[in-house]
PDBQT receptor file of N, H, CA, C and O in Angstrom, charges set to zero:
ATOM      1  N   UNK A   1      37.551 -12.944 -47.053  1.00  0.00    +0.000 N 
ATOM      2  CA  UNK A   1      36.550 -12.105 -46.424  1.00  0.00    +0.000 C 
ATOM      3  C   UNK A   1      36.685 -10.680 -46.961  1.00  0.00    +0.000 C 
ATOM      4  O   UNK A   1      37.755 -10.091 -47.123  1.00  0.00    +0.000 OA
ATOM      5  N   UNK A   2      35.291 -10.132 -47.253  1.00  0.00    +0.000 N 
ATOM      6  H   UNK A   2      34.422 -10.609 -47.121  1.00  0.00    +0.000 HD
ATOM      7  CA  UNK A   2      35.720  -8.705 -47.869  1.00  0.00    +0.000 C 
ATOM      8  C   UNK A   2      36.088  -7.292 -46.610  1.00  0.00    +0.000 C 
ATOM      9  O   UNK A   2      35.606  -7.201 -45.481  1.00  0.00    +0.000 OA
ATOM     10  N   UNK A   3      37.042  -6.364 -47.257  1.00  0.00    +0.000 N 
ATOM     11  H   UNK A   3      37.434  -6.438 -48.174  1.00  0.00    +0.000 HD
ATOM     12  CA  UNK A   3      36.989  -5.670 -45.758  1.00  0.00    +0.000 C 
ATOM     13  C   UNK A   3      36.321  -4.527 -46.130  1.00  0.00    +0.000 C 
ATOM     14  O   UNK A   3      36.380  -3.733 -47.069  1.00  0.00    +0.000 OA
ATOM     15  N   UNK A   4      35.639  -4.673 -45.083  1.00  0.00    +0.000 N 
ATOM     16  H   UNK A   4      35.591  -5.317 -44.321  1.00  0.00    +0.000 HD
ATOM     17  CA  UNK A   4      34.438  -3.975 -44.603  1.00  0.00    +0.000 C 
ATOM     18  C   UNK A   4      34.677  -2.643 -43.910  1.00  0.00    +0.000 C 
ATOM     19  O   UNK A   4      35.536  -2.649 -43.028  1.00  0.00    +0.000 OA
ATOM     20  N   UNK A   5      34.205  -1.788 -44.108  1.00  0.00    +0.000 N 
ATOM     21  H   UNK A   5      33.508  -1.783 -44.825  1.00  0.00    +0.000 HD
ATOM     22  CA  UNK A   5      34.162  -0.333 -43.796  1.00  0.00    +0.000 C 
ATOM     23  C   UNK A   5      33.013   0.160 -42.942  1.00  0.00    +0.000 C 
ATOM     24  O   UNK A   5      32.091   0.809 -43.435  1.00  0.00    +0.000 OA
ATOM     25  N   UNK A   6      33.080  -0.170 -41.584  1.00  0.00    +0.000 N 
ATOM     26  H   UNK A   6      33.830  -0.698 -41.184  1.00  0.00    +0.000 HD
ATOM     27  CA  UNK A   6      31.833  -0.424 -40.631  1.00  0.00    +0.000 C 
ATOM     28  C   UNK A   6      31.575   1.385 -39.782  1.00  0.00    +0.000 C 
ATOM     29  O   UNK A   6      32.335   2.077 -39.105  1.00  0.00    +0.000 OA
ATOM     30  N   UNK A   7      30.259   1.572 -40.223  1.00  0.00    +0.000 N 
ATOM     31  H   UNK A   7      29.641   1.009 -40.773  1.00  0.00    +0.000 HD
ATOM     32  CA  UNK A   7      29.823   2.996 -39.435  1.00  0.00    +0.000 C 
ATOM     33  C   UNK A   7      30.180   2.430 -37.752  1.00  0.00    +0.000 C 
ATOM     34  O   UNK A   7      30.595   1.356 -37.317  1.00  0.00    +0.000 OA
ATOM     35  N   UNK A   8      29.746   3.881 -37.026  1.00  0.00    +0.000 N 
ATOM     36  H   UNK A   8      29.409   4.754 -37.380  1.00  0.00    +0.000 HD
ATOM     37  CA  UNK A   8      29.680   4.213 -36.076  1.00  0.00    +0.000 C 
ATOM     38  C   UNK A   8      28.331   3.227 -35.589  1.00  0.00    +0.000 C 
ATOM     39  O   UNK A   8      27.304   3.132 -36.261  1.00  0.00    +0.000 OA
ATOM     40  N   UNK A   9      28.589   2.454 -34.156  1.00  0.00    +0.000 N 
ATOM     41  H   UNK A   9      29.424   2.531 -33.610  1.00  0.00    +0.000 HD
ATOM     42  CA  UNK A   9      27.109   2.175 -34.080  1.00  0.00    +0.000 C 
ATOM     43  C   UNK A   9      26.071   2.892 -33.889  1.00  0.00    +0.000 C 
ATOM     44  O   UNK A   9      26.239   4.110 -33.841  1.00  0.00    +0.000 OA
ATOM     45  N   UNK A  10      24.653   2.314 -33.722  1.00  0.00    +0.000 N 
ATOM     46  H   UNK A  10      24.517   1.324 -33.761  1.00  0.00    +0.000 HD
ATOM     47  CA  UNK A  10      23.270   2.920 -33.663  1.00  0.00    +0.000 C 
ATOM     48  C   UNK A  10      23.091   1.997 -32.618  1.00  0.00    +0.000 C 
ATOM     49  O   UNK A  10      23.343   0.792 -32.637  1.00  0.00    +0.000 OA
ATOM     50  N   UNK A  11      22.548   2.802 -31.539  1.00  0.00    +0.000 N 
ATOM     51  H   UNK A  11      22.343   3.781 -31.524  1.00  0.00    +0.000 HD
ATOM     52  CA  UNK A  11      21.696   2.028 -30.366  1.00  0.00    +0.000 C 
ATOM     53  C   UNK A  11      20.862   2.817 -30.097  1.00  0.00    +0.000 C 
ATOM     54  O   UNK A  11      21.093   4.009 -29.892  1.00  0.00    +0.000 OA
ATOM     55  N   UNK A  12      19.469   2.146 -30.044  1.00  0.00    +0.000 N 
ATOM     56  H   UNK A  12      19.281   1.178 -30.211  1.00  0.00    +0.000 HD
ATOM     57  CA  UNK A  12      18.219   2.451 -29.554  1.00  0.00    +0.000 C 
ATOM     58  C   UNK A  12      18.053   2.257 -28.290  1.00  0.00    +0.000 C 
ATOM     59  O   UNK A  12      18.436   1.171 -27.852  1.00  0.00    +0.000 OA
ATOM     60  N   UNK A  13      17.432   3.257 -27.335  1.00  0.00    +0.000 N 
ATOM     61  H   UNK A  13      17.121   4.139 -27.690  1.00  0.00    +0.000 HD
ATOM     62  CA  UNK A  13      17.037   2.751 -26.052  1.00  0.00    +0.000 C 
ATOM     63  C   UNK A  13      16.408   1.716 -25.797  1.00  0.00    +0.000 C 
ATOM     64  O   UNK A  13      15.193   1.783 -25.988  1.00  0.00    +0.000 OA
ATOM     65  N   UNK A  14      16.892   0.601 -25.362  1.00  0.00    +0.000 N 
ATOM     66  H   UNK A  14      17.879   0.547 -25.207  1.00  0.00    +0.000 HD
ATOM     67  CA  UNK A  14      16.313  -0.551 -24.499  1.00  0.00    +0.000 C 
ATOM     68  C   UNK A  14      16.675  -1.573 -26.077  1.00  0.00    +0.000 C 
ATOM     69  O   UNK A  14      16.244  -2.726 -26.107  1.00  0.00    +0.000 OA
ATOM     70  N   UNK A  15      17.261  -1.166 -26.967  1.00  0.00    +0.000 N 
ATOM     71  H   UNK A  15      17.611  -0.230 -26.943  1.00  0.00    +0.000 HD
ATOM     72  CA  UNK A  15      17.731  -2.449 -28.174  1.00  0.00    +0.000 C 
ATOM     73  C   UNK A  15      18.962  -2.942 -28.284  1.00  0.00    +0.000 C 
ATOM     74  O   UNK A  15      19.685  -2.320 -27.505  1.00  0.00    +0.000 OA
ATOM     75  N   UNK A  16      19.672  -3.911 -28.983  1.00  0.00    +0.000 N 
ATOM     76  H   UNK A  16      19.085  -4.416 -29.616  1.00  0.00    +0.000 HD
ATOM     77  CA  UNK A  16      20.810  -3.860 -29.169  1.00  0.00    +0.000 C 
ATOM     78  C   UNK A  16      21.414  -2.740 -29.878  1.00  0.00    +0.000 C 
ATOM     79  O   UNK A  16      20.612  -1.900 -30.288  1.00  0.00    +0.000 OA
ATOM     80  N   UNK A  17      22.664  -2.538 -30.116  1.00  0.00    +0.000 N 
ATOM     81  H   UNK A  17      23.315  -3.220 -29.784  1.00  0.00    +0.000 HD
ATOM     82  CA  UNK A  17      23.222  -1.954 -31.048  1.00  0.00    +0.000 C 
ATOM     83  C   UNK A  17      23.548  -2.751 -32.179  1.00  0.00    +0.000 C 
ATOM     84  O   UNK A  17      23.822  -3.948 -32.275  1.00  0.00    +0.000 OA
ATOM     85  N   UNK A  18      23.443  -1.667 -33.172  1.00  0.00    +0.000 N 
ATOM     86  H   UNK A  18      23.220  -0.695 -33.094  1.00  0.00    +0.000 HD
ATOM     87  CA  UNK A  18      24.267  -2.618 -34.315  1.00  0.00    +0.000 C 
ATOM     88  C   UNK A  18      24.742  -1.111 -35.263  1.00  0.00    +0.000 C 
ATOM     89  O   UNK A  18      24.568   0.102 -35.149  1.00  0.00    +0.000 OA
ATOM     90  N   UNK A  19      25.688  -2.404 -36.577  1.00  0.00    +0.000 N 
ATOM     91  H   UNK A  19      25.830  -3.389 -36.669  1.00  0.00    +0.000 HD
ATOM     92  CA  UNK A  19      26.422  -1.285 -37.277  1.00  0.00    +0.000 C 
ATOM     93  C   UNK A  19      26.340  -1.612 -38.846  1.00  0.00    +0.000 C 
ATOM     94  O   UNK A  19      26.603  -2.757 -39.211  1.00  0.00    +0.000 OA
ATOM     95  N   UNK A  20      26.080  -0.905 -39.520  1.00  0.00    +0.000 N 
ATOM     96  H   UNK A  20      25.866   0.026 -39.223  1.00  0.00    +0.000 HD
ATOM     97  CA  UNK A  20      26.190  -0.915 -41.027  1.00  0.00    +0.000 C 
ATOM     98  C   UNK A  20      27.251  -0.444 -41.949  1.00  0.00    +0.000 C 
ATOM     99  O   UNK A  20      27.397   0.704 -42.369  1.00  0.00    +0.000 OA
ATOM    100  N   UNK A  21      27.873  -1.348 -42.170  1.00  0.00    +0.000 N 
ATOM    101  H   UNK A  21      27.754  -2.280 -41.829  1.00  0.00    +0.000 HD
ATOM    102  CA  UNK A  21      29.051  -1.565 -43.540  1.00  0.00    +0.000 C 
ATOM    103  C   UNK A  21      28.854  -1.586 -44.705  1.00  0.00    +0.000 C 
ATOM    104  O   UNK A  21      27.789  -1.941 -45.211  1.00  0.00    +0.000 OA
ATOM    105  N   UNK A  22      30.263  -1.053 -45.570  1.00  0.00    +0.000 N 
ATOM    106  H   UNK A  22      31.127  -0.765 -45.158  1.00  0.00    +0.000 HD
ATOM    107  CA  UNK A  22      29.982  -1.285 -46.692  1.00  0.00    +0.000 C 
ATOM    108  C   UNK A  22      31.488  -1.711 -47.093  1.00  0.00    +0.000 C 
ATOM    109  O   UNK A  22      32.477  -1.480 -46.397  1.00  0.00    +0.000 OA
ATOM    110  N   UNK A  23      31.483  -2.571 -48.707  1.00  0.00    +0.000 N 
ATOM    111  H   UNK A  23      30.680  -2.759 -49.272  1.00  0.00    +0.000 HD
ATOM    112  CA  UNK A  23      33.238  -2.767 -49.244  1.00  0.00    +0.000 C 
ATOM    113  C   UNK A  23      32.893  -2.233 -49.979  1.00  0.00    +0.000 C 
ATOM    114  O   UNK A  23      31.778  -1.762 -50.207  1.00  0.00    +0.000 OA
ATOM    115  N   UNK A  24      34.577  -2.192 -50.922  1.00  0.00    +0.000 N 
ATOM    116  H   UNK A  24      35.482  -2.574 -50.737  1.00  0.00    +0.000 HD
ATOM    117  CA  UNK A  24      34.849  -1.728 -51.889  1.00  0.00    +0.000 C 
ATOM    118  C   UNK A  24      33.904  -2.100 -53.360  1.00  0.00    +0.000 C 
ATOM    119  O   UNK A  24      33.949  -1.328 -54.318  1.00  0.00    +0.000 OA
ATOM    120  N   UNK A  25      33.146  -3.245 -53.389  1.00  0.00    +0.000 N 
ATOM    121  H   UNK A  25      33.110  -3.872 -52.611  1.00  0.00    +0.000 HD
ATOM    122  CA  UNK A  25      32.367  -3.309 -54.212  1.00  0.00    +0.000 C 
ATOM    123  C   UNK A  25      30.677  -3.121 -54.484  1.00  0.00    +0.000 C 
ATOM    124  O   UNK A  25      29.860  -3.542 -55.303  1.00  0.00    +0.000 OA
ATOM    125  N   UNK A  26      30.671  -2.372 -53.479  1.00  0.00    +0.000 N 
ATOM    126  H   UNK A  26      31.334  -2.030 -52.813  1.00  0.00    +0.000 HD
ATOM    127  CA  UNK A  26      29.128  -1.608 -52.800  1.00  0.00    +0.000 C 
ATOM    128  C   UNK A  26      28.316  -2.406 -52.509  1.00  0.00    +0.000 C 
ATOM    129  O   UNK A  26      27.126  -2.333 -52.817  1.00  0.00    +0.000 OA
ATOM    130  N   UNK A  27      28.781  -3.189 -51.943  1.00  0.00    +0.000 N 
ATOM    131  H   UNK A  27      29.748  -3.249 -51.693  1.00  0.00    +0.000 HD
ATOM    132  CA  UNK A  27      27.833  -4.408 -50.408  1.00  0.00    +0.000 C 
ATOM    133  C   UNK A  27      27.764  -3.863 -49.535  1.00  0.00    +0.000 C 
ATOM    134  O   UNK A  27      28.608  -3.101 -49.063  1.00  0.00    +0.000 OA
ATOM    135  N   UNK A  28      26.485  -4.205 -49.027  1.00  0.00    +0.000 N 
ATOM    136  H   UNK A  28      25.799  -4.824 -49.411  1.00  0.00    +0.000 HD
ATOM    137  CA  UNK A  28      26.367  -3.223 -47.412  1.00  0.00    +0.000 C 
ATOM    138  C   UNK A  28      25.881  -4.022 -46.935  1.00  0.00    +0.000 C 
ATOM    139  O   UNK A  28      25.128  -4.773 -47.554  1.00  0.00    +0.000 OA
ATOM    140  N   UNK A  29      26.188  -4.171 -45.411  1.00  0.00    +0.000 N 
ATOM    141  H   UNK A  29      26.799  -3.560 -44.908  1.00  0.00    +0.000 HD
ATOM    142  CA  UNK A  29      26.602  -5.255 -44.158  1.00  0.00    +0.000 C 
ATOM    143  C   UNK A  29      25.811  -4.741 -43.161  1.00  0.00    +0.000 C 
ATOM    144  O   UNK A  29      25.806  -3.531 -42.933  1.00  0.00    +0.000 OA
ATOM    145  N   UNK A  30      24.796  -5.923 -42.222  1.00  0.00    +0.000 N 
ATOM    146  H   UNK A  30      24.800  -6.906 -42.408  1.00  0.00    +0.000 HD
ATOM    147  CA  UNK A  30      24.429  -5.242 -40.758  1.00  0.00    +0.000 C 
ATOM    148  C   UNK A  30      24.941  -6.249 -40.173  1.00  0.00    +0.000 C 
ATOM    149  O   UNK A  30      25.070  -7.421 -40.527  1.00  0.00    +0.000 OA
ATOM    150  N   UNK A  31      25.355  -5.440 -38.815  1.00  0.00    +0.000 N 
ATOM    151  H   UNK A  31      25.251  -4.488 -38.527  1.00  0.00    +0.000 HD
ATOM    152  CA  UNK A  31      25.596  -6.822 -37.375  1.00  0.00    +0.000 C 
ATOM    153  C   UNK A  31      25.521  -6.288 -35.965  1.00  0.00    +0.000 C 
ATOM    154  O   UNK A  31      25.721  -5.125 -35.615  1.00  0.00    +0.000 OA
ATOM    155  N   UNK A  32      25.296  -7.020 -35.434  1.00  0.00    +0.000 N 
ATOM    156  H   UNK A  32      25.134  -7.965 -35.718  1.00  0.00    +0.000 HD
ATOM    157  CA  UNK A  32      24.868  -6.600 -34.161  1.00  0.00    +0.000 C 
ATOM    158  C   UNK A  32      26.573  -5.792 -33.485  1.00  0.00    +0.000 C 
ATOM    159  O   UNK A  32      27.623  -6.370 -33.767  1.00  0.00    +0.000 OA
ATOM    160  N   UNK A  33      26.605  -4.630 -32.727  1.00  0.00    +0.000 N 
ATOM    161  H   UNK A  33      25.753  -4.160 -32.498  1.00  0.00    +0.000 HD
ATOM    162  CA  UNK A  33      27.671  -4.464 -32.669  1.00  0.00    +0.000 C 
ATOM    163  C   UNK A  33      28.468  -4.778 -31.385  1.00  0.00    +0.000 C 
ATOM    164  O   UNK A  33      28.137  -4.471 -30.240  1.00  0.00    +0.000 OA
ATOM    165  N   UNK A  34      29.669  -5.500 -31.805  1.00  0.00    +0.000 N 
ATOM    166  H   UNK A  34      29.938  -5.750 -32.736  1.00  0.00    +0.000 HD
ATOM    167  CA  UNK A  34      30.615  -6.312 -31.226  1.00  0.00    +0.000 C 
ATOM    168  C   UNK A  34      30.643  -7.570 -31.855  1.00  0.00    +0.000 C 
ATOM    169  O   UNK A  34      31.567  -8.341 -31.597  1.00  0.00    +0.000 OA
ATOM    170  N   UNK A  35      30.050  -7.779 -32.383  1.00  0.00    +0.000 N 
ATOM    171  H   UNK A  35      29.299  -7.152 -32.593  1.00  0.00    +0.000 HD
ATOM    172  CA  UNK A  35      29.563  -9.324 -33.763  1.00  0.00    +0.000 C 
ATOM    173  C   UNK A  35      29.893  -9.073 -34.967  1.00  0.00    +0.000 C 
ATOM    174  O   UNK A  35      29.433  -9.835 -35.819  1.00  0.00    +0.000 OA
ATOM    175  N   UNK A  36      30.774  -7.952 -35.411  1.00  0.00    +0.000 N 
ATOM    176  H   UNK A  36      31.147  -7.333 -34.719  1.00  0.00    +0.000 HD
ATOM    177  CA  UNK A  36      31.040  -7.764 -36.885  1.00  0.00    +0.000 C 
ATOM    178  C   UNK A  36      31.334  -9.132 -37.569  1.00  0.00    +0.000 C 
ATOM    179  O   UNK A  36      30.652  -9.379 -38.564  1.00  0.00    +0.000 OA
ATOM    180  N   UNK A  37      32.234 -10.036 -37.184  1.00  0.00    +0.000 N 
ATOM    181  H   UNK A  37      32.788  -9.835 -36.376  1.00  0.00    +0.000 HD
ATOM    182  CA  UNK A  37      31.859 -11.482 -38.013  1.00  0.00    +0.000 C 
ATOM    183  C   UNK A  37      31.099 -12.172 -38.307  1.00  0.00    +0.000 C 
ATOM    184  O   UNK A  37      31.145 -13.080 -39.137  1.00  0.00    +0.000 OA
ATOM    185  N   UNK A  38      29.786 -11.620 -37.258  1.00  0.00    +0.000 N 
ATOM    186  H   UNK A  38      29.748 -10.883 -36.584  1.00  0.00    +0.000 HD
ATOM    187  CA  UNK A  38      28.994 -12.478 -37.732  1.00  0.00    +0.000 C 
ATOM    188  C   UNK A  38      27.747 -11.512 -38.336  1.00  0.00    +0.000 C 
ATOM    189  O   UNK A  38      26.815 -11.178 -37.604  1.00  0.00    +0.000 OA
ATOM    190  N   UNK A  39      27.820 -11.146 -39.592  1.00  0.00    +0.000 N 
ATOM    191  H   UNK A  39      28.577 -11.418 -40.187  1.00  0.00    +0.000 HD
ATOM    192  CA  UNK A  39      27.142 -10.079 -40.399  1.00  0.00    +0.000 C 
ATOM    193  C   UNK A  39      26.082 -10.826 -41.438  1.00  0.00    +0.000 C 
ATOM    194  O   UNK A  39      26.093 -11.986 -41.852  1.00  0.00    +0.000 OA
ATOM    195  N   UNK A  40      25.230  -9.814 -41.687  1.00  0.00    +0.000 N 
ATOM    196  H   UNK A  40      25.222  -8.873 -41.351  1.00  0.00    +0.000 HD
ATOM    197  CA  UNK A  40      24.270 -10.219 -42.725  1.00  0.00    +0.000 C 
ATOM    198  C   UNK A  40      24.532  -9.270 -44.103  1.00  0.00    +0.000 C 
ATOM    199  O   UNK A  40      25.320  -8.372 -43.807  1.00  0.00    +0.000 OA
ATOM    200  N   UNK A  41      24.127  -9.198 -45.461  1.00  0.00    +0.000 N 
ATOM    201  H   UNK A  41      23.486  -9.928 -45.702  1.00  0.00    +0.000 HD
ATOM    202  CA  UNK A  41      24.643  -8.599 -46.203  1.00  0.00    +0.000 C 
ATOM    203  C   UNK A  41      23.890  -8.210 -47.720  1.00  0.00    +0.000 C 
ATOM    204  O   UNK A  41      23.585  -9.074 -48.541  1.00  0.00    +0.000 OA
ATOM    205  N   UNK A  42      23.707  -7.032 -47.873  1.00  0.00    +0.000 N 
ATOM    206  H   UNK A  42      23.955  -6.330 -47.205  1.00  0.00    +0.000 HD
ATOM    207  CA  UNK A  42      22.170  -7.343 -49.027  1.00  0.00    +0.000 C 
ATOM    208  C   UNK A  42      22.699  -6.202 -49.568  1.00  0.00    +0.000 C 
ATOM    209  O   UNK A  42      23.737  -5.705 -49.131  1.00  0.00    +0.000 OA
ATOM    210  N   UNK A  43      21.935  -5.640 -50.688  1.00  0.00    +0.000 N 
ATOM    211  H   UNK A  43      21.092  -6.043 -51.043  1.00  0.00    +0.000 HD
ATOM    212  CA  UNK A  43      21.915  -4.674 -51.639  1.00  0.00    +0.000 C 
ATOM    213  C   UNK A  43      22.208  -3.547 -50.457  1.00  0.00    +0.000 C 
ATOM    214  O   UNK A  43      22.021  -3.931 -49.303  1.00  0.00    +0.000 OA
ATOM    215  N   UNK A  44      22.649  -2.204 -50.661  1.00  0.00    +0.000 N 
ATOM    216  H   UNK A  44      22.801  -1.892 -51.598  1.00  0.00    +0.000 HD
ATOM    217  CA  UNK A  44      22.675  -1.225 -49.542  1.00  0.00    +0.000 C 
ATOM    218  C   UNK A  44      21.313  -0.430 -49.479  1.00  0.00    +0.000 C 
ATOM    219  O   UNK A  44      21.041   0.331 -48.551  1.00  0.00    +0.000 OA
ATOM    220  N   UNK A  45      20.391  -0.705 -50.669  1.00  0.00    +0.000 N 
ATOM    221  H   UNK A  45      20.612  -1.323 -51.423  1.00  0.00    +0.000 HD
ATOM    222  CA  UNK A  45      19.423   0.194 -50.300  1.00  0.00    +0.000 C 
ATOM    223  C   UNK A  45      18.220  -0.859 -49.762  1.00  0.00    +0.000 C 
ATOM    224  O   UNK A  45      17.166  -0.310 -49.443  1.00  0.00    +0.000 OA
ATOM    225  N   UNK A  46      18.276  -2.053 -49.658  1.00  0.00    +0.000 N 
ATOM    226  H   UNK A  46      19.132  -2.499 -49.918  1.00  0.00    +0.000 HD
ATOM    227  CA  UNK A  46      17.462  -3.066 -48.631  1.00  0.00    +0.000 C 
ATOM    228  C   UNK A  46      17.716  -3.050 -47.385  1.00  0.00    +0.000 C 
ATOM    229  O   UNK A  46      16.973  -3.434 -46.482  1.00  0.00    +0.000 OA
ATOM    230  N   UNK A  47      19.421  -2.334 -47.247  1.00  0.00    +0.000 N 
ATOM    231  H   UNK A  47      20.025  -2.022 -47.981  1.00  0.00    +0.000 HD
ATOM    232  CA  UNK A  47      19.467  -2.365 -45.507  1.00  0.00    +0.000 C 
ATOM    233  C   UNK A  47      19.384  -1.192 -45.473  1.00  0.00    +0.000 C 
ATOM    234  O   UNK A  47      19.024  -1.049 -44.304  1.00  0.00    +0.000 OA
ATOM    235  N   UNK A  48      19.475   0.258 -46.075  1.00  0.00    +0.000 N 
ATOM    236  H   UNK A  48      19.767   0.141 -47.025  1.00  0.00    +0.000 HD
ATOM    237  CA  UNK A  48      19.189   1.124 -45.875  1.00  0.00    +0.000 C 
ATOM    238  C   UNK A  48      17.552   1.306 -45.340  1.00  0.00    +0.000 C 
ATOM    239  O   UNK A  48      17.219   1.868 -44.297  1.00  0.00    +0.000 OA
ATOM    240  N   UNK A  49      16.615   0.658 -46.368  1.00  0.00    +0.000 N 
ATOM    241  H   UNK A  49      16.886   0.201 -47.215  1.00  0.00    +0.000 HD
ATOM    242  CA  UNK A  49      15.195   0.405 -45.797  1.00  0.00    +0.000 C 
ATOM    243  C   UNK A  49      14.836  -0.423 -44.896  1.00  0.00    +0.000 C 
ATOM    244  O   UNK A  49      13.659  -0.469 -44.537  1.00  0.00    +0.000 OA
ATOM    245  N   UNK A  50      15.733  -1.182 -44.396  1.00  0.00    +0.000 N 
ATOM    246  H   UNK A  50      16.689  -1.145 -44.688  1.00  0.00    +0.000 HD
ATOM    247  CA  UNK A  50      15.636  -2.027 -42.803  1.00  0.00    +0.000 C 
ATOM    248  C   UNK A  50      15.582  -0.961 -41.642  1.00  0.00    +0.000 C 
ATOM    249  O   UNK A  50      14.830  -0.703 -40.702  1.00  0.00    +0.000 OA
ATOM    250  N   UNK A  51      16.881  -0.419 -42.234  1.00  0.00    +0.000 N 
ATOM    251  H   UNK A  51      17.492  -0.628 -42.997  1.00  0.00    +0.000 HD
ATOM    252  CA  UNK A  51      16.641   0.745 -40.885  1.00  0.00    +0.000 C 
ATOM    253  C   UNK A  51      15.789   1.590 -40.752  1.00  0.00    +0.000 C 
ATOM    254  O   UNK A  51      15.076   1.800 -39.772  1.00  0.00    +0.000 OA
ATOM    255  N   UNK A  52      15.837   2.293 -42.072  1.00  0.00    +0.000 N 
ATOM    256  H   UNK A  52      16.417   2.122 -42.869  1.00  0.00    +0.000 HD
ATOM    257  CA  UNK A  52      14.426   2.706 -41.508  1.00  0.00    +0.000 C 
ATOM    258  C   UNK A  52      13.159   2.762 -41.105  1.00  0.00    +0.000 C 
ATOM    259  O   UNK A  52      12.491   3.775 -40.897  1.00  0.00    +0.000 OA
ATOM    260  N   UNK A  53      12.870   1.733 -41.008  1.00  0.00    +0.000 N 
ATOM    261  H   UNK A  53      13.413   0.910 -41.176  1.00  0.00    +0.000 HD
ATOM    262  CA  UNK A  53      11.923   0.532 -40.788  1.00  0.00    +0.000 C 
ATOM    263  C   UNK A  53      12.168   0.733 -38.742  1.00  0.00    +0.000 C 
ATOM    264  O   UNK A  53      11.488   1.103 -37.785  1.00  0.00    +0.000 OA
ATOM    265  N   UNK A  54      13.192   0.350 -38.935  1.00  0.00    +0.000 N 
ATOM    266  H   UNK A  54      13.744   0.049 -39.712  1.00  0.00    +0.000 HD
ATOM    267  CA  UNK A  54      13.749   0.065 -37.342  1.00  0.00    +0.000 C 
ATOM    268  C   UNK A  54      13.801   1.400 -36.651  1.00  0.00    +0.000 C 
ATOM    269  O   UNK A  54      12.940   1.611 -35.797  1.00  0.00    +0.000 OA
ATOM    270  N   UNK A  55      14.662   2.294 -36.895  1.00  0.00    +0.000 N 
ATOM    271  H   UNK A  55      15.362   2.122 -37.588  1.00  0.00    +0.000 HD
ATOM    272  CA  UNK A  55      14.735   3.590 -36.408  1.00  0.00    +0.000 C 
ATOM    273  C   UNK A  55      12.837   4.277 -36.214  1.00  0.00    +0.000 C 
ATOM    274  O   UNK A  55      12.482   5.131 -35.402  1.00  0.00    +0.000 OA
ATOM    275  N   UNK A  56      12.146   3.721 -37.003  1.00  0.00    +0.000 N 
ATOM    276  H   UNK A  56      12.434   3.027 -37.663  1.00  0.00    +0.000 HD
ATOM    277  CA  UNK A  56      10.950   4.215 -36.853  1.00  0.00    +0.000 C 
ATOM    278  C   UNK A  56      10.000   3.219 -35.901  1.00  0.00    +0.000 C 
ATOM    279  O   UNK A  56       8.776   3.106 -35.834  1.00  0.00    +0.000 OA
ATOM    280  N   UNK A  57      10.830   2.705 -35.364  1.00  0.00    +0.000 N 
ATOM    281  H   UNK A  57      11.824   2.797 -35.419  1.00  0.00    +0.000 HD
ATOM    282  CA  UNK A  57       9.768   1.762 -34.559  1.00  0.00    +0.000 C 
ATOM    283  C   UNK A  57       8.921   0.569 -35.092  1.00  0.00    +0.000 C 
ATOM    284  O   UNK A  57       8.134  -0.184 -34.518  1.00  0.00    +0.000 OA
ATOM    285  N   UNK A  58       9.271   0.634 -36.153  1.00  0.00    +0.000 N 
ATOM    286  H   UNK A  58       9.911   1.246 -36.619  1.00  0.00    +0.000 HD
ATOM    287  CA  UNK A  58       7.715  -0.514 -37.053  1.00  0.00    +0.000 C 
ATOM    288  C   UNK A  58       8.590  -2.295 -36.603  1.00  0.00    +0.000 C 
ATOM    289  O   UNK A  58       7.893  -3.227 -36.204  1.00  0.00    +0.000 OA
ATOM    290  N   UNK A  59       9.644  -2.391 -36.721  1.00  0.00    +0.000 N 
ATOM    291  H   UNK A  59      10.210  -1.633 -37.045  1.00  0.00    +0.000 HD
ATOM    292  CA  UNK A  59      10.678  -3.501 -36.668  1.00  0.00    +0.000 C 
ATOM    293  C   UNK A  59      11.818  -3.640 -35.694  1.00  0.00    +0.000 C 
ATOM    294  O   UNK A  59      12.926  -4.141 -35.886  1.00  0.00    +0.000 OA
ATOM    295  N   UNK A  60      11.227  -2.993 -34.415  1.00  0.00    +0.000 N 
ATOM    296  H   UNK A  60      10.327  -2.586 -34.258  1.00  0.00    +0.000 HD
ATOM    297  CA  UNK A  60      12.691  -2.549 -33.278  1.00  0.00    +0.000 C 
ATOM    298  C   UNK A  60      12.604  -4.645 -32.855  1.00  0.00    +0.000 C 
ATOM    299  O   UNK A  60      13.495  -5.327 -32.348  1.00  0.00    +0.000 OA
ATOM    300  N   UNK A  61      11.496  -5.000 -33.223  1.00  0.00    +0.000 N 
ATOM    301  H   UNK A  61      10.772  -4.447 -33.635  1.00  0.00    +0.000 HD
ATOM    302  CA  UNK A  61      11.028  -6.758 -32.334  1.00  0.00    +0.000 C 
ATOM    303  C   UNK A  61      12.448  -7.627 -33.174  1.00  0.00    +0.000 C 
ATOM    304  O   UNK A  61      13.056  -8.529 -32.597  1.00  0.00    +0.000 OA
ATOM    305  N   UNK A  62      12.795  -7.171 -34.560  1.00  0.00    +0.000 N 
ATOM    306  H   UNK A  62      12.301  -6.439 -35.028  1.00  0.00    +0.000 HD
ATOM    307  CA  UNK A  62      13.725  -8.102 -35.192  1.00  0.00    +0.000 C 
ATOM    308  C   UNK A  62      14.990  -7.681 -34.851  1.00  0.00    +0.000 C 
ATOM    309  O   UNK A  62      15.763  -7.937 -35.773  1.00  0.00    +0.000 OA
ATOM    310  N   UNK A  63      15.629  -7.048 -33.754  1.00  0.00    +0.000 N 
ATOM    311  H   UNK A  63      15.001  -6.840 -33.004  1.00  0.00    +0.000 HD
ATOM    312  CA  UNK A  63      16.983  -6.667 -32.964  1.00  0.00    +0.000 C 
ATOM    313  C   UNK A  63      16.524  -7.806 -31.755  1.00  0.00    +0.000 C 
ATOM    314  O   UNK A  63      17.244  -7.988 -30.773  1.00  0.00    +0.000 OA
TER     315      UNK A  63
């Protein structure tokens, strides 16, 4: 398993939280937070554009 270097979470009012990681070989990780094992994992600038996607309201329905 790679180890993962997990931010601070993000919680939206009335959403889950979750948290975005990255390893040593510049993978970046989302998961709901308290679920770090069970993570999803893509280029960092596809989850970088998830969030902001999310933080803006357009995608809060896929939390």
């Amino acid at each position: 398993m790679a180890q993962i270097a997990w931010e601070d979470p993000y919680c939206a009012e009335g959403n889950n939280c979750f948290r975005i990681g990255t390893d040593g070989q510049g993978n970046a990780y989302i998961a709901v937070a308290g679920a770090e094992d069970a993570y999803v994992t893509d280029t960092r600038e596809a989850l970088r554009t998830l969030i902001r996607e999310i933080k803006a309201g357009k995608a809060d329905h896929l939390l």
